[in-house]
VEXDREN-2710 file (C-alpha; in Angstrom, 1 decimal):
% VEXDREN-2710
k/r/px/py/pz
1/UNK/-9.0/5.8/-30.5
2/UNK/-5.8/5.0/-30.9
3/UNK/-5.0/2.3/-34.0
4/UNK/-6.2/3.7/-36.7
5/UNK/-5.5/7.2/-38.9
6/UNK/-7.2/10.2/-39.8
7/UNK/-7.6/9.1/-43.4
8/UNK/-8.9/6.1/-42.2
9/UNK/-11.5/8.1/-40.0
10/UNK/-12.4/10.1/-42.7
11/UNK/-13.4/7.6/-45.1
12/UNK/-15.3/5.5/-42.5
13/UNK/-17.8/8.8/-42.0
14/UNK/-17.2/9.6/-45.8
15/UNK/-16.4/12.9/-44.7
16/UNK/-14.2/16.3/-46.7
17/UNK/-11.3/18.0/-45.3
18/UNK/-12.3/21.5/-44.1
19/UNK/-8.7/21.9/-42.4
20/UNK/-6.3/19.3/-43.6
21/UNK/-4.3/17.1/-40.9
22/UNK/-0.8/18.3/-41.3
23/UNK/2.1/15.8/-41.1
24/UNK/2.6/13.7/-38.6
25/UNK/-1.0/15.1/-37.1
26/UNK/-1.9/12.2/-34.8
27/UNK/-5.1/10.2/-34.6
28/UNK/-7.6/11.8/-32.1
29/UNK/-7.4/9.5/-28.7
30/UNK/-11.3/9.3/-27.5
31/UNK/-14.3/11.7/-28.1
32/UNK/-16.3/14.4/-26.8
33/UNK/-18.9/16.5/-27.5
34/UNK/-18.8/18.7/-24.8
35/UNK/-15.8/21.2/-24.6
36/UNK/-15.5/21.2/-20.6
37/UNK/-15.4/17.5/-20.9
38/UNK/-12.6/17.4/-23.8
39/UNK/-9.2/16.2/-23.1
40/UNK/-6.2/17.3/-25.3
41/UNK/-5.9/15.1/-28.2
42/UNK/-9.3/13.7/-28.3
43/UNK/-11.8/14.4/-31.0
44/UNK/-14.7/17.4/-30.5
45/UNK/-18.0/16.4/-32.4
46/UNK/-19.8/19.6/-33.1
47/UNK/-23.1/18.6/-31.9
48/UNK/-26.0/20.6/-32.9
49/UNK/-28.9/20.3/-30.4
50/UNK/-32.1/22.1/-29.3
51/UNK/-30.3/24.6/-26.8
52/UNK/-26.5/24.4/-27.8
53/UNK/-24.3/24.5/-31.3
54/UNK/-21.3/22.7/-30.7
55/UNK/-20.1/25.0/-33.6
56/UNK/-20.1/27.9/-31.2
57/UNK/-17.3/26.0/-29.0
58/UNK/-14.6/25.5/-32.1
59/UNK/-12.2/27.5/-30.8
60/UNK/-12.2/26.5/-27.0
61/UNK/-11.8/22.5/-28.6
62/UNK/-8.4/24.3/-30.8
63/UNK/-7.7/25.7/-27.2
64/UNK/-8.1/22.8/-25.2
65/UNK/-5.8/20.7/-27.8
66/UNK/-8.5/18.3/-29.7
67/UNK/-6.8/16.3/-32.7
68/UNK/-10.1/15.9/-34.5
69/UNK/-13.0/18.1/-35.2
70/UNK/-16.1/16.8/-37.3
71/UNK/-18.5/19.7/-38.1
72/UNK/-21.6/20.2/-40.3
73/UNK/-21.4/23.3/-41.5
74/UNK/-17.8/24.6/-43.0
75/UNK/-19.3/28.3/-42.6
76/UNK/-18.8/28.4/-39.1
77/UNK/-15.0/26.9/-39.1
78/UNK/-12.5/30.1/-38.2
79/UNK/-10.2/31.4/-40.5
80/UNK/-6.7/30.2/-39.8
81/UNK/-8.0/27.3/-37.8
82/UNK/-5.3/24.7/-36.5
83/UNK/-7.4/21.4/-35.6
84/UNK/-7.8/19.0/-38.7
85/UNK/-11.7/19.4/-39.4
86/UNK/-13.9/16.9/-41.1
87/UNK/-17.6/18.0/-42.0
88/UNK/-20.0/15.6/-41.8
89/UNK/-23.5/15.7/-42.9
90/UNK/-24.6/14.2/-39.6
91/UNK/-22.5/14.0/-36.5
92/UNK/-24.2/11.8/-34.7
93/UNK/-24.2/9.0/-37.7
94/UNK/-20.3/9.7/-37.7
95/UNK/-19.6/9.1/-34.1
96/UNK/-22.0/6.1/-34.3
97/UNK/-19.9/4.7/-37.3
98/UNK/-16.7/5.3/-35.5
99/UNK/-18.6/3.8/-32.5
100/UNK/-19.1/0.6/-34.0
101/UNK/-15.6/0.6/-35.5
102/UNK/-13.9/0.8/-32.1
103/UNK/-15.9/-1.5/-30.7
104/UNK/-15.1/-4.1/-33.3
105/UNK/-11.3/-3.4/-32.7
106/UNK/-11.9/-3.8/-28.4
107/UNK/-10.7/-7.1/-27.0
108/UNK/-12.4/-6.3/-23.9
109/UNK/-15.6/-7.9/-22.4
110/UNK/-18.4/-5.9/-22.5
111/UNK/-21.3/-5.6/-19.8
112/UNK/-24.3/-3.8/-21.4
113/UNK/-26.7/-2.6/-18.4
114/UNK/-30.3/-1.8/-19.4
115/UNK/-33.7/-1.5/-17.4
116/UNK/-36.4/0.7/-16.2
117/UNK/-34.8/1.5/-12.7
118/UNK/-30.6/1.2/-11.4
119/UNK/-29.2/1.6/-14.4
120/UNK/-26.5/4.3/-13.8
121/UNK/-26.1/2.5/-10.4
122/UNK/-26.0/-0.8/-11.3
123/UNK/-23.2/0.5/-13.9
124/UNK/-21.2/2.0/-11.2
125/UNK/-21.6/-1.5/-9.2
126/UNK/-20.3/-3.7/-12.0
127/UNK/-17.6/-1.2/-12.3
128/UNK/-16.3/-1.3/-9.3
129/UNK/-16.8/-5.2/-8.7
130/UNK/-14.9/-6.0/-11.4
131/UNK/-11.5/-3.8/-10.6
132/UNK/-11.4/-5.6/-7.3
133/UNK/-8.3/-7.1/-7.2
134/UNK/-6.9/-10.9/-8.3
135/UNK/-8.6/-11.8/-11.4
136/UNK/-10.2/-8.4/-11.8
137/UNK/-8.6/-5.8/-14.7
138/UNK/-8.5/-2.5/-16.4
139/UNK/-12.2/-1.7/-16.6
140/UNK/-13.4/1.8/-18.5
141/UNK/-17.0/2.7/-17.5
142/UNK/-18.4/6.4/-18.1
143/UNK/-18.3/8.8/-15.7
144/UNK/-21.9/10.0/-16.6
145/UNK/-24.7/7.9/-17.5
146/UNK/-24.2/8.5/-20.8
147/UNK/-27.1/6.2/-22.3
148/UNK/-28.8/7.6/-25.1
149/UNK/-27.8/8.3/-28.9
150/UNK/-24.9/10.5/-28.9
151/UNK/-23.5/9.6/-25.1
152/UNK/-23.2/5.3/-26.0
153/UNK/-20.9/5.9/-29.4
154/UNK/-19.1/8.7/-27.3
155/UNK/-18.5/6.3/-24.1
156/UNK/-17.4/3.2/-26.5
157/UNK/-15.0/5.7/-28.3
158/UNK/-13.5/6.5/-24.8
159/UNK/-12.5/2.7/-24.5
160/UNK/-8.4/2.4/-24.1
161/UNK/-7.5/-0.4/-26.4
162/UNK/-6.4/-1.9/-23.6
163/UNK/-9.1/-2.3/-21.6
164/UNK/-10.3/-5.7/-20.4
165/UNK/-13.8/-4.8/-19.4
166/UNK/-16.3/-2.3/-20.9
167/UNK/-19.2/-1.4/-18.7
168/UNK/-21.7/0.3/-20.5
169/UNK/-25.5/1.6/-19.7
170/UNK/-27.8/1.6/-22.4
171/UNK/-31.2/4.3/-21.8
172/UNK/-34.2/4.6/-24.1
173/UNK/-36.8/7.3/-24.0
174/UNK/-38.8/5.6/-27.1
175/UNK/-39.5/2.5/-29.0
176/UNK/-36.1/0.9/-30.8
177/UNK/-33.7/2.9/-29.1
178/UNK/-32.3/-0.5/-26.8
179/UNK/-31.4/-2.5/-30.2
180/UNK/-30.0/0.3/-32.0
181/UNK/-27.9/1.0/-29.2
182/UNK/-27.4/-2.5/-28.1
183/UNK/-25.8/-3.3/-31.4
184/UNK/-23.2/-0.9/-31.0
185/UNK/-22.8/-1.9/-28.4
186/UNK/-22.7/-5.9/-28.9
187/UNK/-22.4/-7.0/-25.2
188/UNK/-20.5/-10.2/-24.0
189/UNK/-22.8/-10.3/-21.0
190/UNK/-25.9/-8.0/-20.6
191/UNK/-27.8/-6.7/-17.6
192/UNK/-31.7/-6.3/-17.2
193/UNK/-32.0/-4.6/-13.5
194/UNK/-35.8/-4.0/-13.6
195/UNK/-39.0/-3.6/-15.4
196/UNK/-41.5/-0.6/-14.5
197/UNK/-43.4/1.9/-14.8
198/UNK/-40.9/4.4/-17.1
199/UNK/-40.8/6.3/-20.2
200/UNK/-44.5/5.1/-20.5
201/UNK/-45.6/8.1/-22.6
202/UNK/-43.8/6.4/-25.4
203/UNK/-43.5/2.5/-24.6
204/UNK/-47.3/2.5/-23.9
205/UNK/-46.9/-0.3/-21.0
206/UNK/-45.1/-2.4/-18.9
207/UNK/-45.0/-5.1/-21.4
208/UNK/-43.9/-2.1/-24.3
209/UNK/-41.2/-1.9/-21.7
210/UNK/-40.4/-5.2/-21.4
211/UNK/-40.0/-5.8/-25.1
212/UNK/-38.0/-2.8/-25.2
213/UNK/-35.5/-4.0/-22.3
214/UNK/-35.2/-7.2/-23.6
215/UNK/-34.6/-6.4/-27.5
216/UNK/-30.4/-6.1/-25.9
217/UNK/-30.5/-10.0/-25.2
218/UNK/-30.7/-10.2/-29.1
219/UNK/-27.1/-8.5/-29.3
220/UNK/-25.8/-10.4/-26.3
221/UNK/-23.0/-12.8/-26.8
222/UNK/-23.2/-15.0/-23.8
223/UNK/-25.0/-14.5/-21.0
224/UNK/-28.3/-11.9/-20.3
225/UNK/-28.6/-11.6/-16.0
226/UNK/-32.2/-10.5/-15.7
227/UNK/-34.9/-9.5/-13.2
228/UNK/-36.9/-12.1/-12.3
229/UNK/-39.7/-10.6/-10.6
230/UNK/-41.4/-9.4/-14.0
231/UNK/-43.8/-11.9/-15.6
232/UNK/-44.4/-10.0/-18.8
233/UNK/-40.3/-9.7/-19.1
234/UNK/-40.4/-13.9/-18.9
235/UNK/-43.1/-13.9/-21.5
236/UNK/-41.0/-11.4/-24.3
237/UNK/-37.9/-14.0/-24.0
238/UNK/-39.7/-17.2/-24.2
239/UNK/-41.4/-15.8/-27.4
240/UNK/-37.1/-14.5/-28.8
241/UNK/-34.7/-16.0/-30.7
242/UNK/-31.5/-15.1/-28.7
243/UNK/-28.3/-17.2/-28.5
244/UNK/-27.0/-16.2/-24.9
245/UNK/-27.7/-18.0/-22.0
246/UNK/-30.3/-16.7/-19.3
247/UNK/-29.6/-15.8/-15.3
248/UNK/-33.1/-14.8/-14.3
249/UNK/-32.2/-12.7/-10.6
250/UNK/-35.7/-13.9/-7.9
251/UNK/-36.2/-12.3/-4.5
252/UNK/-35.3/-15.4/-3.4
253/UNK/-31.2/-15.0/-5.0
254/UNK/-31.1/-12.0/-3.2
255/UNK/-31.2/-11.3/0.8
256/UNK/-30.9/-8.0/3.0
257/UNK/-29.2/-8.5/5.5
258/UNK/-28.8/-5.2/7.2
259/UNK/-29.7/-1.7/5.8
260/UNK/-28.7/2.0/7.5
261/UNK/-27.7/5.3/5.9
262/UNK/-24.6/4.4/5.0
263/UNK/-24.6/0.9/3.7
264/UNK/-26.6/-2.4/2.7
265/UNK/-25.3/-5.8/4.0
266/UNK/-26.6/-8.4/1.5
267/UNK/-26.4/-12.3/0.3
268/UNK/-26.6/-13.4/-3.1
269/UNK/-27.4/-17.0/-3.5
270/UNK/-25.7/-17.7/-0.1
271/UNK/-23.2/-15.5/0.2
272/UNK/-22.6/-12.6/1.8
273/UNK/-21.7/-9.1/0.4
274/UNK/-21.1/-5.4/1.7
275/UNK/-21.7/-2.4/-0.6
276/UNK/-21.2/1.0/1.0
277/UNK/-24.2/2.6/-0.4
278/UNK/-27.5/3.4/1.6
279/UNK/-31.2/1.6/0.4
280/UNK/-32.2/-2.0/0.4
281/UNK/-33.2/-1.7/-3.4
282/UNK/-29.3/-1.4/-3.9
283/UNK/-28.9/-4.8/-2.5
284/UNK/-30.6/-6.2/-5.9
285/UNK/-28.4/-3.8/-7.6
286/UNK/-25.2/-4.7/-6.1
287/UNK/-26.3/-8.5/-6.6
288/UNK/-26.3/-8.3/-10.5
289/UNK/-22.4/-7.1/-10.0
290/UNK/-21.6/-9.7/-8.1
291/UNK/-23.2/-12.0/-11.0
292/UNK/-21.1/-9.8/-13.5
293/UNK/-18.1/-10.4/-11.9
294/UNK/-18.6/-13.9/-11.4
295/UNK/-19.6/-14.5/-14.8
296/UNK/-16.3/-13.1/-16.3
297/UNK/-14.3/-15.2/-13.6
298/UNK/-13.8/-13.0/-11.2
299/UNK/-13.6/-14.4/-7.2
300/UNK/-15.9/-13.4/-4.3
301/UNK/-13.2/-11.8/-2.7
302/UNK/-11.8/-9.6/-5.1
303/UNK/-15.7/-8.7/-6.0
304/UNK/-16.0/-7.6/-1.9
305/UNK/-12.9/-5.4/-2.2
306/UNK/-13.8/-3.9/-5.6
307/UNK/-17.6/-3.3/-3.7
308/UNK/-15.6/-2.0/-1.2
309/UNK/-15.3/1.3/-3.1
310/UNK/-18.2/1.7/-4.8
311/UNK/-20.0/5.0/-4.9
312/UNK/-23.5/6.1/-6.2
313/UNK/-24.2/8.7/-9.2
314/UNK/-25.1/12.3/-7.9
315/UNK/-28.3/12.9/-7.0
316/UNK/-28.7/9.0/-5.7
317/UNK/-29.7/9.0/-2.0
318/UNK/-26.6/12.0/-1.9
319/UNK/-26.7/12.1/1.9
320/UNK/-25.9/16.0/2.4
321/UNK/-25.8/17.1/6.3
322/UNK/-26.5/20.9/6.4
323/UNK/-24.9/22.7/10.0
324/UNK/-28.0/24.5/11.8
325/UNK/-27.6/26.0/14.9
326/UNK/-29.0/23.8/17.1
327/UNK/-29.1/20.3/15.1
328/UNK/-28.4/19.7/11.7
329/UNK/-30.5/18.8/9.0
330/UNK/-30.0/15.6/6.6
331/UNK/-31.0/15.8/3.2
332/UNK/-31.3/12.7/1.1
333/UNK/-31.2/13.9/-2.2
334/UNK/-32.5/11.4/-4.7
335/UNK/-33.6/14.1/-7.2
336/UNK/-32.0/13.0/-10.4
337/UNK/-35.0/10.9/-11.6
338/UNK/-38.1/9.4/-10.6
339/UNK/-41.1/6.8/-11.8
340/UNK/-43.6/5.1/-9.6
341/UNK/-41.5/2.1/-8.8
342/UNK/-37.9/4.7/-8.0
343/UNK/-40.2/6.7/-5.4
344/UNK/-41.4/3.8/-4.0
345/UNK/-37.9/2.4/-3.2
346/UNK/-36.7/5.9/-2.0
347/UNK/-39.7/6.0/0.4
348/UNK/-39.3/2.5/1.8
349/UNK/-35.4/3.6/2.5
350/UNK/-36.6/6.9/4.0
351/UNK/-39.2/4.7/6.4
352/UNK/-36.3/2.3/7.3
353/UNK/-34.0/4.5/8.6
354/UNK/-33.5/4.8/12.4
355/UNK/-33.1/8.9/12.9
356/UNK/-34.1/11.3/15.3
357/UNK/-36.5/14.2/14.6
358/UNK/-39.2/14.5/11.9
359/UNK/-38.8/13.0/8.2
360/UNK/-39.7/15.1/5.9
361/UNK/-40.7/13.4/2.4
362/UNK/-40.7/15.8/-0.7
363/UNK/-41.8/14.5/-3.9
364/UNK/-42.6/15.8/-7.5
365/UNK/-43.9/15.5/-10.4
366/UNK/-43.1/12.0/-12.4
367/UNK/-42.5/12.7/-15.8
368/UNK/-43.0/10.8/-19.0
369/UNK/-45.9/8.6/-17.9
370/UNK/-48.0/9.4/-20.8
371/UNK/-51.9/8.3/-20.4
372/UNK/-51.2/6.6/-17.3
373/UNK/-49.8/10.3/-15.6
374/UNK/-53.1/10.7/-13.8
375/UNK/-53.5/6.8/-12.5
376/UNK/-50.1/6.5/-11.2
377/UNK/-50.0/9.7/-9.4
378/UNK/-53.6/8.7/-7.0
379/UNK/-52.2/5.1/-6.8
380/UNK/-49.0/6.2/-5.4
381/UNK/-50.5/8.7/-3.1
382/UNK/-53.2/6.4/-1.9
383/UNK/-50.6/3.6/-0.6
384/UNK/-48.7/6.9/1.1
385/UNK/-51.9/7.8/3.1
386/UNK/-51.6/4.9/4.8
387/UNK/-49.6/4.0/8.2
388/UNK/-46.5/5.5/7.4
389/UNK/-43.8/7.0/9.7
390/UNK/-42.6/9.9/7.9
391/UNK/-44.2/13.0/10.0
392/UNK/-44.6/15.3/6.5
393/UNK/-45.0/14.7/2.7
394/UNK/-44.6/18.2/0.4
395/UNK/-46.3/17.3/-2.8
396/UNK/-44.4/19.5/-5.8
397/UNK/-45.7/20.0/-9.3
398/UNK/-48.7/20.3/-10.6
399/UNK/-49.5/16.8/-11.4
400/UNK/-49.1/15.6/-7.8
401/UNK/-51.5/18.7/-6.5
402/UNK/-54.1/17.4/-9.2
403/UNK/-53.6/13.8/-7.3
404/UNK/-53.8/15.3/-3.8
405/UNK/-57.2/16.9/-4.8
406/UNK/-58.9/13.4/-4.6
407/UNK/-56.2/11.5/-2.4
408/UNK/-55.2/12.5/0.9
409/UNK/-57.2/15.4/0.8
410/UNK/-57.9/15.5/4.6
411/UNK/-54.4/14.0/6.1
412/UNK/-52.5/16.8/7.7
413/UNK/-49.5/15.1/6.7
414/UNK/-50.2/15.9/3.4
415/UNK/-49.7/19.5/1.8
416/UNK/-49.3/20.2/-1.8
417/UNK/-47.7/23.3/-4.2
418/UNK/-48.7/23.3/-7.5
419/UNK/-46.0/25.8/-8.7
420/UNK/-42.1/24.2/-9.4
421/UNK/-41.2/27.7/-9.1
422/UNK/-38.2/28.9/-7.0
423/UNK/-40.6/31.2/-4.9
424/UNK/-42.5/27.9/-4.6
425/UNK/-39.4/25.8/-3.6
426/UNK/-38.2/28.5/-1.1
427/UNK/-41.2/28.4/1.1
428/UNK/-40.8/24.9/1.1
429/UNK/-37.9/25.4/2.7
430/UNK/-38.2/28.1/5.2
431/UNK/-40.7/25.4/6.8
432/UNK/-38.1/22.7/7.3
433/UNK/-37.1/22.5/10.9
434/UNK/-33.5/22.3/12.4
435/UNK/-33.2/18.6/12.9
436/UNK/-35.0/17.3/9.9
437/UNK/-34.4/15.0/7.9
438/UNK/-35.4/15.2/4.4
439/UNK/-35.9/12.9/1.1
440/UNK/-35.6/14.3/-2.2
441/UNK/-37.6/12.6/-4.8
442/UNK/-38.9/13.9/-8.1
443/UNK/-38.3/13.6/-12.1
444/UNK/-35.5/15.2/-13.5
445/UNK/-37.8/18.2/-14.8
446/UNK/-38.7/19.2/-11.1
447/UNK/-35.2/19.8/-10.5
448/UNK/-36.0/19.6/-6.5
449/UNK/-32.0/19.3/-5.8
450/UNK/-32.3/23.2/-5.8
451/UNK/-33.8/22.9/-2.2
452/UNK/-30.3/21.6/-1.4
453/UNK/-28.5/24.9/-2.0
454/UNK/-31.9/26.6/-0.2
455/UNK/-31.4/25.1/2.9
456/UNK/-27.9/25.8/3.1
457/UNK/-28.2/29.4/2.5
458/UNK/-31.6/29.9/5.3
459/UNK/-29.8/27.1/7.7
460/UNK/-25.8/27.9/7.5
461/UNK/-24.2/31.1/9.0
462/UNK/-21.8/31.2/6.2
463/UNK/-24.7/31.4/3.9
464/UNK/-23.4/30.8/-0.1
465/UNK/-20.6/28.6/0.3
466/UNK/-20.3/26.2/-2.4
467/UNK/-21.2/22.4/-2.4
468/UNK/-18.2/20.6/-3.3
469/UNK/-18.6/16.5/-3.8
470/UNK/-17.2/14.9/-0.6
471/UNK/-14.6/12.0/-2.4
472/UNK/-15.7/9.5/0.8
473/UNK/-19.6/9.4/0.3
474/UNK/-19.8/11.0/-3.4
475/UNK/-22.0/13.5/-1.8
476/UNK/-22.4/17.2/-2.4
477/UNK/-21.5/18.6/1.4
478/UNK/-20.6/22.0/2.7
479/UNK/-17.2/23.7/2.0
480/UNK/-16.1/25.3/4.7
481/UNK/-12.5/26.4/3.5
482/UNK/-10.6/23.5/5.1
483/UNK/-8.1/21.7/3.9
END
């Protein structure tokens, strides 16, 4: 946030001096509303939110050396404080402003990534395609997902000016939140990964989805690289007024190769690609990188060796191998979100997989599907009953129990636990075997990840050592004190 002056902020968010800037005070250098996340000399928003008063955290942000802090209420400002302070009558409006202010001042190109499934991934993809090498540059993506009101302004204010590509994922929960974000966002080149079964509580439908998703191609500059496999997506942009140019992405762009645990081999319109990350869905994923890259001039090449070191989020098919004493049990944990469509892909993956012992499938409750909560629960569960090699499906929350009442009722694969207790949760895993393997799979809500630290403490003889994330696989794994 370099390139401009406190004064200059504090008009743009018409805000009052609480503490004054004292001279020579520097401009704050990025943003952050979360004190463990704030680097010295950025600026701390005081965010007020359901659970946490950013208010509460002043003095850690005067600590931890921020430049800037914009509050909402003066009251709560220390006596003698030291950090220049701005109040605000909204903090998110002000970041937003600032937002749309430092994006205006970015020469960078920016890749807005949108859709109902790969977002975070696809994100990470693009990211790491385009710092390949020759023809590649400086590219600033978040570190988090970072998609909804308060994390896109914060993400674009964490831009260095002298960045030459902006990666950027754009979430919605509810109607209007893609263009609102979108236009702060004003993409060169946009990204459309998929169109499912999500946030259907608020959308309504897939099509509410799709004219959701595709309300970002209105603020794109140039180009929109979209999935092609959705009919009512096709039908909201023929029916839009948009001035970019349209990559529609078909099964037939896009070919697996070969798929294991620890990578996918893939060819996009011909040629062939590597990305070290496990699931054939990623293939599509890593695909709309390569287009990306591509796009912005970037050779094949220098997109392998940037896909070369590309990692998934946490929680995405985190491949955690727990030490038992006779064999040791995998965990895929793909816990940080689900949908119809996400558990799905997770399953086809877990099916795919060549492994010894039993697979053990563990799925939750999917969130957020309004009306259609009952219908895509059975529906799911009904195409599961069917041939399937997994050996054992654990059915968590009470919303898959009330599907397992009239779907695989009498399938001893099948077993179900209402509860998304930790009582509940620990059962669960006193019956996994030595040897397992496992899948992870449930809305964010179910927080299933927990049976990762479960089994580790029941299956290890060091029980409560702590997960650390191992830097090669970007997976939580056991630390064992080595160095």
């Amino acid at each position: 946030m370099n390139g401009w002056t406190l004064r200059e902020i504090a008009r743009a968010v018409d805000g009052s001096w609480v503490v004054e800037p004292g001279e020579g005070a520097a401009a704050p250098v990025g943003a952050s509303f979360d004190t463990r996340d704030l680097a010295r000399g950025q600026l701390f928003a005081a965010f007020v939110g359901a659970q946490v008063d950013g208010h509460d955290y002043l003095s850690v942000a005067e600590a931890r050396g921020a430049a800037l802090v914009l509050v909402t209420d003066t009251e709560k400002v220390p006596e003698g404080y030291g950090v220049p302070t701005l109040v605000v009558d909204d903090v998110l409006a002000a970041l937003t402003t600032l937002g749309v202010m430092w994006r205006q001042r970015l020469n960078a190109k920016v890749i807005g990534v949108t859709g109902s499934n790969g977002k975070t991934t696809t994100t990470r993809m693009i990211a790491a395609a385009l710092s390949g090498g020759a023809g590649s540059g400086r590219v600033h993506a978040p570190k988090k997902s970072y998609n909804n009101a308060l994390g896109v302004p914060i993400s674009i204010l964490n831009a260095p000016m002298d960045s030459d590509f902006v990666v950027q994922e754009i979430g919605t929960s509810s109607e209007g939140e893609i263009g609102a974000r979108s236009a702060l966002v004003k993409p060169d080149v946009s990204v459309i990964t998929s169109i499912g079964h999500a946030h259907l509580a608020e959308l309504g439908s897939t099509m509410g989805v799709a004219q959701e998703k595709a309300s970002i191609l209105s603020h794109t500059e140039s180009l929109g690289i979209v999935t092609g496999e959705s009919g009512e997506l096709d039908g909201v942009i023929e029916g839009m007024s948009i001035r970019c140019e349209i990559d529609r992405v078909s099964s037939d762009d896009v070919r697996v190769v070969e798929s294991g645990a620890e990578r996918v081999v893939f060819e996009v319109r011909g040629d062939r690609f590597e990305v070290p990350v496990p699931g054939m869905h990623n293939a599509r994923n890593a695909a709309m990188a390569v287009l990306v890259a591509r796009a912005l001039g970037v050779d094949d090449d220098s997109i392998r060796a940037g896909l070369a070191h590309a990692k998934l989020p946490e929680m995405r098919l985190d491949r955690v191998v727990i030490p038992a004493s006779s064999a040791p049990i995998v965990v895929f944990n793909d816990a940080y979100n689900a949908n119809p469509d996400s558990v799905r892909a997770a399953v086809s993956f877990f099916e795919s997989l060549d492994i010894p012992g039993r697979r053990v499938a563990v799925l939750g409750d999917m969130l957020e599907l309004g009306g259609a909560t009952e219908r895509e629960h059975m529906a799911l569960l009904s195409e599961l009953v069917g041939e399937s090699v997994i050996d054992r499906f654990v059915l968590v929350g009470p919303e898959m129990e009330r599907a397992h009442v009239h779907v695989g009722g009498g399938s001893k694969k099948f077993e179900s636990i209402g509860s998304m207790s930790d009582s509940a949760l620990t059962s669960v895993a006193r019956s996994i075997r030595e040897g397992d393997t496992v899948l992870l799979k449930g809305s964010r809500g179910v927080k299933l990840e927990r049976l990762v630290y479960m089994l580790i403490n029941q299956h290890t003889s060091r029980a409560g050592r702590a997960l650390r994330i191992d830097p090669s696989t970007n997976a939580p794994a056991v630390d064992d004190g080595a160095s």
